[in-house]
N, C-alpha and C positions, 0 to 999 in steps of 0.2 A: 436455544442459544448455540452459539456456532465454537467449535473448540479452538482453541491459540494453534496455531499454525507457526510454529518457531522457524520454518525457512522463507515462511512468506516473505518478500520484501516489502509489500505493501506497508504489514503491521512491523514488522522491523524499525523500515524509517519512522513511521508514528511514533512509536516507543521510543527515537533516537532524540527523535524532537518532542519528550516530555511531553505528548496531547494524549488526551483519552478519545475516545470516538467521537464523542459528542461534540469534546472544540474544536478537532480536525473540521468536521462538516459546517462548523460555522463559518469557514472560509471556503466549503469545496462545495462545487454546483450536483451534488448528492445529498440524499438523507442519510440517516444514519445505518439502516437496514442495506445500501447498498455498501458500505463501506465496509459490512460487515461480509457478505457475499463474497469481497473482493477477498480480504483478509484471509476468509476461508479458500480461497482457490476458488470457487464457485460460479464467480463472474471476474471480467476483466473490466477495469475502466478506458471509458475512451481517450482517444490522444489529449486533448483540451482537460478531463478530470486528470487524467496522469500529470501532464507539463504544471497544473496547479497543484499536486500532491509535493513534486518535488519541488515547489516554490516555498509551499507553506512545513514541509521537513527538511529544507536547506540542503538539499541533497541532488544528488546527479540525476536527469531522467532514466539513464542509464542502470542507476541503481534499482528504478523501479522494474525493470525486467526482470519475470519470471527466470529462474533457474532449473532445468532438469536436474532429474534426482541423479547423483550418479554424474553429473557435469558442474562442479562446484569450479574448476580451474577453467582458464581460457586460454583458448591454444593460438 
């Protein structure tokens, strides 16, 4: 199993929007095993899974961008 990644934004929004993995994927064109990849840093989702994560976590697609360690502000 894959460790909690606390700056993932992936599983951030997940958690923001109260889903577990399993109900996430019930709306998002992945199984559950890529969701998890994502979460861990390990894979990235493509444009089309991204634009429905942040459909289905009410959230900005913007939000789904990774963050460099060390680059948390925006200039």
């Amino acid at each position: 199993m894959n460790r909690p990644n606390i700056y993932n934004p992936y599983q951030k929004a997940r958690e923001n929007a109260n889903l577990t993995q399993e109900k996430a994927v019930e709306s998002l064109p992945v199984e559950v095993r890529s969701l998890q990849y994502y979460e861990a840093g390990r894979r990235y989702p493509n444009v089309k899974c991204a634009k429905k994560m942040s459909e289905i976590y009410n959230c900005n697609l913007n939000d789904l961008a990774p963050k460099e360690k060390g680059c948390e502000s925006d200039i």
